[in-house]
C-alpha positions in Angstrom: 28.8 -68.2 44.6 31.0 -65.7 47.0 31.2 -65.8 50.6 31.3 -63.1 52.8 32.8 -64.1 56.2 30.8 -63.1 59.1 27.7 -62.8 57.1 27.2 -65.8 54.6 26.9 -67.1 51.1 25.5 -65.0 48.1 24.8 -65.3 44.3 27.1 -63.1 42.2 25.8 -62.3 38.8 23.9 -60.4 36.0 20.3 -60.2 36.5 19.5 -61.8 32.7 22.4 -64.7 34.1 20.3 -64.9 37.6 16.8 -65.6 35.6 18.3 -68.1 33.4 19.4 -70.2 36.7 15.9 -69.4 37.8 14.2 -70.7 34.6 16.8 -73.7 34.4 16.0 -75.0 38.0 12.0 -74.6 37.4 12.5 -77.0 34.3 14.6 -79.4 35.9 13.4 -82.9 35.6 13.9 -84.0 39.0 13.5 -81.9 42.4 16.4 -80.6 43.8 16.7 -81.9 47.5 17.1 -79.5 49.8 16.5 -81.8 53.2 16.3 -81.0 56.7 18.7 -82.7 59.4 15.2 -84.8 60.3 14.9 -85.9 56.9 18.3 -86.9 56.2 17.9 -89.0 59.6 15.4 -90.6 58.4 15.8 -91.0 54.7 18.7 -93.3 56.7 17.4 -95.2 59.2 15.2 -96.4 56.7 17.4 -97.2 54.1 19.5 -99.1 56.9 16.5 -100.7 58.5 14.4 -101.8 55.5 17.4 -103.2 53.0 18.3 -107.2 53.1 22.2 -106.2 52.4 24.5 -103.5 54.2 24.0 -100.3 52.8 27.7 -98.5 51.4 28.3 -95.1 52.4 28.6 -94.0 48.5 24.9 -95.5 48.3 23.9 -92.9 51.3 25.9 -89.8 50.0 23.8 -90.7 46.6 20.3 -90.4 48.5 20.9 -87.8 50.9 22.8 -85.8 47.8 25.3 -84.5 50.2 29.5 -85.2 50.8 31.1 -88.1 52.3 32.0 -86.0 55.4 28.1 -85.1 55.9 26.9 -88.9 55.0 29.5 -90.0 58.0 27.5 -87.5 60.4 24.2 -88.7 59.6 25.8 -92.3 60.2 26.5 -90.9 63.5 23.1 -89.8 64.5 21.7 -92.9 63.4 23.6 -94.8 65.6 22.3 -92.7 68.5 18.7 -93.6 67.4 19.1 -97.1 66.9 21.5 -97.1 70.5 18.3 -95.2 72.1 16.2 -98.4 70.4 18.7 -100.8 71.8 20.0 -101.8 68.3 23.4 -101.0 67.0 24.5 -99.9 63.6 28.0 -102.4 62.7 29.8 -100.1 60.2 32.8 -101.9 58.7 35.0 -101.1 55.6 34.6 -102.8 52.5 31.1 -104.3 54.2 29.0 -101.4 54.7 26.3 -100.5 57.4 23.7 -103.1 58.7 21.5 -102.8 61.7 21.6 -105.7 64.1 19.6 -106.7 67.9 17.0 -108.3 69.1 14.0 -109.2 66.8 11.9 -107.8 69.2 13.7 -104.6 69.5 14.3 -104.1 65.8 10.3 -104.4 64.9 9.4 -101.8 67.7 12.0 -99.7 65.9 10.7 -99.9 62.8 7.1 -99.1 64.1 8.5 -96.2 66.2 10.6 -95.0 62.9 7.5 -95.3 60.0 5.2 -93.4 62.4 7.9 -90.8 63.6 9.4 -90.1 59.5 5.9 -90.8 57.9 3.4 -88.8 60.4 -0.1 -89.7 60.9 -1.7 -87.7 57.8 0.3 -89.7 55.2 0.2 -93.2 57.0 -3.9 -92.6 57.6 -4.0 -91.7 54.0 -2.1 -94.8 52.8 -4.1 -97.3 55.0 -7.4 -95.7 54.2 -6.6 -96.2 50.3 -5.7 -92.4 49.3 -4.2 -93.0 45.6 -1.3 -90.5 46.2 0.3 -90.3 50.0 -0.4 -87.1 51.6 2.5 -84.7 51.0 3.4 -82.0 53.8 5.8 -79.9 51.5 6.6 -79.8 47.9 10.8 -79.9 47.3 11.8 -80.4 50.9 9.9 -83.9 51.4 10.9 -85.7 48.0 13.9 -87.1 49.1 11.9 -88.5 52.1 8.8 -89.0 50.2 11.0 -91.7 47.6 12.5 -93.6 50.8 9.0 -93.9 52.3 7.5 -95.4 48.9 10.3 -97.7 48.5 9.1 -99.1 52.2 5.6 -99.3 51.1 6.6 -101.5 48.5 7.7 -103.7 50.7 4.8 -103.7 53.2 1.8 -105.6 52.1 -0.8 -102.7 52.9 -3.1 -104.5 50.4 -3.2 -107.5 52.6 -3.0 -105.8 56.2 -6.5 -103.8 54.9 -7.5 -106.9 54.4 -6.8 -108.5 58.2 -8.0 -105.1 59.6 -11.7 -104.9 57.3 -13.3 -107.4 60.1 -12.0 -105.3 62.9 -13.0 -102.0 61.9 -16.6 -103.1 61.5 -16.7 -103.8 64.9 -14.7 -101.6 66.3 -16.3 -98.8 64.0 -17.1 -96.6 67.1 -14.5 -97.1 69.0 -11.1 -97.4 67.0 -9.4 -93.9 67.0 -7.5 -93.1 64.0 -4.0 -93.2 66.3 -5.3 -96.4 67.3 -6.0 -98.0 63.8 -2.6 -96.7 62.5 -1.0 -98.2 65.5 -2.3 -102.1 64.5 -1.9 -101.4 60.9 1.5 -100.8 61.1 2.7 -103.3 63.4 1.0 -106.3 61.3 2.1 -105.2 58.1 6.3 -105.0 60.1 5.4 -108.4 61.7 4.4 -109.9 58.1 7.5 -108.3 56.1 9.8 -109.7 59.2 8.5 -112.9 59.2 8.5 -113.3 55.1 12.6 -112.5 55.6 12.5 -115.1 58.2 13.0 -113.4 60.9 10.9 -114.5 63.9 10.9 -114.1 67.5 11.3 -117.2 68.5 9.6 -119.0 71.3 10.8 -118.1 75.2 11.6 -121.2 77.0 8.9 -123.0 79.3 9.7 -122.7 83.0 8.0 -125.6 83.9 9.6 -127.4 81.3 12.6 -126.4 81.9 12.3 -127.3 85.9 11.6 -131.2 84.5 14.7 -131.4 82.8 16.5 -129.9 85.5 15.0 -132.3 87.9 15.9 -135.5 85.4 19.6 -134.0 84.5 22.1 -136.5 86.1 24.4 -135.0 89.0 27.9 -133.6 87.8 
C-alpha cells in the first residue's frame, strides 16, 4: 500500500498478486467492515445505551474495527448526541463509558436512536414478522446490522406484536405504518426498561403536598 502525497493511497503490485487478494477477500468468512461515520455513531450509541455494564474503549475499537485514536472520536460524537438528548456519557479510566439522565430522557433517546440507526424499512419489516430484517447494503451495513440484532434480542417484539394485535384490528384503517412503528417501539423500550428496573417514578401530588405543608409545624 504506497501513498502518494497530494493525491492518495494506492495498491502496489503484480496483477497475478492483486487477483489473489481479490479471491482471498471474496472467500473470507466474515465481511470486512468498511462503515460510514453514521454507522460507527450508531454501532455506539447502541452499544452504550443497550449494555447493563460500562462499555471499555478496547470493546468499541473491536466493533467499529478501527484504532484507539478513531474509537476516542466516535466517543466524542456520541457524547454530542446523548448532550443533544439531554443525557451524558461518564467516561472514566479503568471504568469505562456508561450513559446516565433522566429515565424519561434516556427512553426518548433510545426511541429517537432505534428509529434514526434502524430506518423504517427494517423496523416495519421486523414488527410485521419478516424472517430476515431488511438489509439496505450488503458489506457496509453488517457491522450495524450485528449491533441492531443484538438489540432485538433484547426487545420482546414477540410480546409487543402481541399488545399491538387488538389495536391494529381497530385501527386497521387508520394506523399509518410511521404511526404503528412509532407505538411498537416505545412499548417494547418501556417493557426492556422496566424489566432492568428502571421506572419513572411517580411526580409528587400537589394537593398532597399543600396538606403536608399546611400540617408541617412552624420552624
Amino acid at each position: 500500500l504506497r501513498q502518494v502525497p497530494g493525491q492518495g493511497l494506492y495498491l502496489s503490485g503484480s496483477n497475478g498478486s492483486k487477483r489473489k487478494l481479490a479471491d482471498a477477500i471474496r472467500a473470507y468468512e466474515q465481511p470486512l467492515l468498511c462503515l460510514s461515520a453514521a454507522d460507527r455513531l450508531h454501532i455506539a450509541l447502541l452499544s452504550l445505551c443497550f449494555t447493563e455494564n460500562p462499555i471499555q474503549v478496547k470493546q468499541l475499537q473491536q466493533a467499529l474495527n478501527v484504532s484507539r485514536v478513531t474509537a476516542l472520536h466516535v466517543l466524542d460524537e456520541a457524547e454530542k448526541w446523548l448532550h443533544r438528548h439531554k443525557l451524558q456519557l461518564i467516561r472514566r479510566p479503568n471504568f469505562g463509558c456508561m450513559v446516565i439522565g433522566d429515565e424519561r430522557n434516556w427512553r426518548a433517546a433510545a426511541i429517537a436512536l432505534i428509529e434514526e440507526s434502524a430506518g423504517d424499512a427494517r423496523l416495519l419489516a421486523l414488527l410485521q414478522g419478516a424472517k430476515t430484517v431488511v438489509r439496505v447494503s450488503s458489506w457496509t451495513s453488517a457491522g450495524l446490522e450485528d449491533a441492531l440484532a443484538r438489540v432485538w434480542g433484547k426487545l420482546n417484539i414477540l410480546l409487543i406484536k402481541q399488545l399491538m394485535s387488538p389495536l391494529e384490528q381497530e385501527f386497521a384503517a387508520g394506523l399509518s405504518d410511521q404511526a404503528y412503528i412509532e407505538v411498537c417501539i416505545y412499548l417494547a423500550v418501556m417493557v426492556y426498561r422496566i424489566r432492568m428496573g428502571k421506572t419513572l417514578g411517580v411526580p409528587p401530588d400537589p394537593s398532597k403536598a399543600g396538606r403536608l405543608a399546611s400540617r408541617a409545624p412552624e420552624a
